[in-house]
DSSP file (Angstrom, degrees, kcal/mol; ACC not computed):
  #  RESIDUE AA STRUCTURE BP1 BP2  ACC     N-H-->O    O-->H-N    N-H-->O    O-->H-N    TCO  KAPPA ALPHA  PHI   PSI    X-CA   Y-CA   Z-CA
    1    1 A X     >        0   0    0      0, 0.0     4,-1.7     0, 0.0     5,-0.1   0.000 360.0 360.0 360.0 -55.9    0.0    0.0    0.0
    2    2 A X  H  >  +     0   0    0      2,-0.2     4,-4.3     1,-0.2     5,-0.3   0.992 360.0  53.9 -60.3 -40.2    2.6    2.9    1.2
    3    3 A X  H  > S+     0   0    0      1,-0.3     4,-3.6     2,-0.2     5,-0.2   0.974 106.2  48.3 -57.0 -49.1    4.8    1.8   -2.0
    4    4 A X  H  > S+     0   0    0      1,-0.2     4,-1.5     2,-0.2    -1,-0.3   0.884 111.9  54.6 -61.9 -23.4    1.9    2.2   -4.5
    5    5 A X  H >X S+     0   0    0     -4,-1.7     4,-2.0    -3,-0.2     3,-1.2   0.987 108.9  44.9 -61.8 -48.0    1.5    5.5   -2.8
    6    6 A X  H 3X S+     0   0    0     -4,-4.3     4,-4.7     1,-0.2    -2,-0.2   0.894 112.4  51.0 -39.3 -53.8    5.0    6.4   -3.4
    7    7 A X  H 3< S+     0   0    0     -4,-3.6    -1,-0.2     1,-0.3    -2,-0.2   0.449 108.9  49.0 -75.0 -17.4    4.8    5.2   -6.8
    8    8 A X  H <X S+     0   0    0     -4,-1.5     4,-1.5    -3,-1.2    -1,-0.3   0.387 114.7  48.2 -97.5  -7.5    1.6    7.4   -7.7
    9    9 A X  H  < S+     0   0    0     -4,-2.0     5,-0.4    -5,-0.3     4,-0.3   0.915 112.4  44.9 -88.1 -40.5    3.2   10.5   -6.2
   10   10 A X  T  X S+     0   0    0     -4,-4.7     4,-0.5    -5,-0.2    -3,-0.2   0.646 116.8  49.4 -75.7  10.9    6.4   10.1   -7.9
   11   11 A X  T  4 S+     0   0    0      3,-0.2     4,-0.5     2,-0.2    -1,-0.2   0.892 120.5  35.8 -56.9 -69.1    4.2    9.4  -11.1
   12   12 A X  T  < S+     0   0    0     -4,-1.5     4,-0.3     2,-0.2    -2,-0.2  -0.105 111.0  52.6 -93.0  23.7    2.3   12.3  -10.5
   13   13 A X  T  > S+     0   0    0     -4,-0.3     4,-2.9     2,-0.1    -1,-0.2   0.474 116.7  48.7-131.0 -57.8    4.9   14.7   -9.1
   14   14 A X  H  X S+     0   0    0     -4,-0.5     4,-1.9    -5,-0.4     5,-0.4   0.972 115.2  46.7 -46.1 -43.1    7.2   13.4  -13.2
   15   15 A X  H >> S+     0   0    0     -4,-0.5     4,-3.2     1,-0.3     3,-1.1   0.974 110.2  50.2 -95.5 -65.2    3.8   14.2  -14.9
   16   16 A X  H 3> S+     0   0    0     -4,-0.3     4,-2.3     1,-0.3    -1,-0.3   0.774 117.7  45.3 -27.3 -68.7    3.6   17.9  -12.8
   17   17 A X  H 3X S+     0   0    0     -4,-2.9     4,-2.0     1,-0.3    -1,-0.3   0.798 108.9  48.9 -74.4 -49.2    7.1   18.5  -14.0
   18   18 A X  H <X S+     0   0    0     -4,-1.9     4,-3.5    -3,-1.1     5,-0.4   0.846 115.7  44.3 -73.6 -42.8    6.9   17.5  -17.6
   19   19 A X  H >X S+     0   0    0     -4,-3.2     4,-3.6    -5,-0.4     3,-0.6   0.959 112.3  52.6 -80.6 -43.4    3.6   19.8  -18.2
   20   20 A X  H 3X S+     0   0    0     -4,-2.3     4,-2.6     1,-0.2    -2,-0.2   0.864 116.9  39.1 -58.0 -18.5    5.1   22.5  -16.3
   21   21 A X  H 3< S+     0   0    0     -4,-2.0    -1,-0.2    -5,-0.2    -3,-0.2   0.810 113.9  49.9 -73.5 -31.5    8.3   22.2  -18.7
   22   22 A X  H XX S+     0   0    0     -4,-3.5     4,-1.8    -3,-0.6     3,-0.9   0.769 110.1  53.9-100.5 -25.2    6.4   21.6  -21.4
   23   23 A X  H 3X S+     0   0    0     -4,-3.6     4,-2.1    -5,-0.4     5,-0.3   0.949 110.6  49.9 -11.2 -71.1    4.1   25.2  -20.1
   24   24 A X  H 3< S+     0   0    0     -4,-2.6    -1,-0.2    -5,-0.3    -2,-0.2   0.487 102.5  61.7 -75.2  -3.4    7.4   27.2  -20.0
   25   25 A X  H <> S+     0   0    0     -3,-0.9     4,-1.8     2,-0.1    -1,-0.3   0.873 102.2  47.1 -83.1 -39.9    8.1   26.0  -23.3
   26   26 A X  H  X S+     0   0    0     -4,-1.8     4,-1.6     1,-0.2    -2,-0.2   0.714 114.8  47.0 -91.0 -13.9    5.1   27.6  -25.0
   27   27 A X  H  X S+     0   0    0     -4,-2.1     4,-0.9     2,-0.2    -1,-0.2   0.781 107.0  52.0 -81.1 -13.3    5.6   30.8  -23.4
   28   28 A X  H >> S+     0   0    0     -5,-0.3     4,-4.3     2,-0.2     3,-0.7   0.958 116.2  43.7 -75.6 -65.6    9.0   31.2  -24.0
   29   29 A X  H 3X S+     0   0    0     -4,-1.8     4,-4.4     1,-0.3     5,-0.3   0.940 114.2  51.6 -49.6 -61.3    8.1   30.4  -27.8
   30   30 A X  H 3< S+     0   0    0     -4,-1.6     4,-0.5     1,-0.2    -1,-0.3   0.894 106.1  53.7 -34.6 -51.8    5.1   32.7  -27.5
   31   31 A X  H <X S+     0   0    0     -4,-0.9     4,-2.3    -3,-0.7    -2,-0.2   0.742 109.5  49.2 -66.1 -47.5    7.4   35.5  -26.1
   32   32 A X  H  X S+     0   0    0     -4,-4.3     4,-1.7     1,-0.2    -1,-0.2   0.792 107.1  50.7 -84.8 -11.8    9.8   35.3  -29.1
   33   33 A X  H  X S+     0   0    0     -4,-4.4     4,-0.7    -5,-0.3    -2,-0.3   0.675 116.8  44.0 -92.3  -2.5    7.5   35.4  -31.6
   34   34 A X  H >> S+     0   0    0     -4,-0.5     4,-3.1    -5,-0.3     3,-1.0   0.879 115.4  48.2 -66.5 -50.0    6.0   38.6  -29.9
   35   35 A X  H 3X S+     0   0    0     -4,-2.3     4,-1.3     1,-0.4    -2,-0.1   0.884 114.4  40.2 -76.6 -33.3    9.0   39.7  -29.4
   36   36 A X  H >X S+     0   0    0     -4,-1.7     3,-0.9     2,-0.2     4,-0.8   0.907 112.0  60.8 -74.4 -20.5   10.4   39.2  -33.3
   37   37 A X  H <X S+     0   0    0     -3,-1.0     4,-1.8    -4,-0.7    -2,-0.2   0.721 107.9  44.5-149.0 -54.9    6.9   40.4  -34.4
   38   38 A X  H 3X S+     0   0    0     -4,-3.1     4,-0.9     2,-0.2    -1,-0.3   0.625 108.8  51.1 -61.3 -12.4    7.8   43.8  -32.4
   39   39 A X  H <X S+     0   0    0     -4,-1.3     4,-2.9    -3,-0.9    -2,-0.3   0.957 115.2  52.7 -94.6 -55.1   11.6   44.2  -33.9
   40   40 A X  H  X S+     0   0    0     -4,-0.8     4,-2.2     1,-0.3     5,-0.2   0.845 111.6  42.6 -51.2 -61.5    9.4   43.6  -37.4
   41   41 A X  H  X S+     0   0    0     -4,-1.8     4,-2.6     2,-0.2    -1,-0.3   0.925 115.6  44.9 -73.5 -33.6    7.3   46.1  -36.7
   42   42 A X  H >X S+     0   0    0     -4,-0.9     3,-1.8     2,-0.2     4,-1.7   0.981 108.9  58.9 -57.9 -74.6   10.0   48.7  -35.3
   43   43 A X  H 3X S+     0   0    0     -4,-2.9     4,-2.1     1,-0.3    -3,-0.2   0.717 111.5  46.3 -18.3 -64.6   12.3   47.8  -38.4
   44   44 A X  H 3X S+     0   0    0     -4,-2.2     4,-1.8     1,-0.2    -1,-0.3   0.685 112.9  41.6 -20.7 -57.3    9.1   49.1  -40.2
   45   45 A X  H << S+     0   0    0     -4,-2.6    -2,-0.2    -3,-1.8    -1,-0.2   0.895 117.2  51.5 -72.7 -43.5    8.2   52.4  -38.4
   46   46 A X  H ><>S+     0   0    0     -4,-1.7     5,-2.3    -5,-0.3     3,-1.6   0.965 114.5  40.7 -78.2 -48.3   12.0   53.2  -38.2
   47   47 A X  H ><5S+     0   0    0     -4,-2.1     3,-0.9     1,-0.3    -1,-0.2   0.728 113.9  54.0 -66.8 -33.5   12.5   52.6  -42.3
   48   48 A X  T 3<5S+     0   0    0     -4,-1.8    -1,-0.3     1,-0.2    -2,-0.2   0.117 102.9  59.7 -75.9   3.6    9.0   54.4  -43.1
   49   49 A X  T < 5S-     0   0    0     -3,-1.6    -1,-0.2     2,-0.3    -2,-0.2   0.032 128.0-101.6 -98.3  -0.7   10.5   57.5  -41.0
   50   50 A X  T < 5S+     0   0    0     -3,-0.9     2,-0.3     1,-0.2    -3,-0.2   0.270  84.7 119.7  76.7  -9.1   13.5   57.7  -43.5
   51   51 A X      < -     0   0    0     -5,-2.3    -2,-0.3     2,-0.0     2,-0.2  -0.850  51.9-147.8-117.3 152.0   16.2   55.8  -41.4
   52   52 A X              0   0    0     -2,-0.3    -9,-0.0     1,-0.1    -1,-0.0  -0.701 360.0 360.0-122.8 160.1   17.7   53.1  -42.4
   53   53 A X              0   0    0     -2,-0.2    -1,-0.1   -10,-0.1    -2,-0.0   0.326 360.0 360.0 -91.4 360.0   18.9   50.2  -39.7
């Protein structure tokens, strides 16, 4: 009995870890396609202002 406890916490403690990794993955991802998506648009603004990068 305690050992099947063990064995569904560390189960469920791997499974916790793996979605939170796999979480931080898609925000990370999110975060650089905002973040190229603003350099794109800057790039834009800067070149439509006459100066060139």
């Amino acid at each position: 009995m305690f050992s099947e406890r063990v064995t569904l916490f560390t189960y469920s403690w791997h499974l916790f870890d793996v979605v939170s990794k796999q979480t931080t993955a898609i925000v990370e991802a999110e975060t650089i396609e905002r973040l190229i998506e603003y350099n794109h648009q800057l790039a834009k603004t800067v070149q439509r202002d006459g100066f060139q990068l």
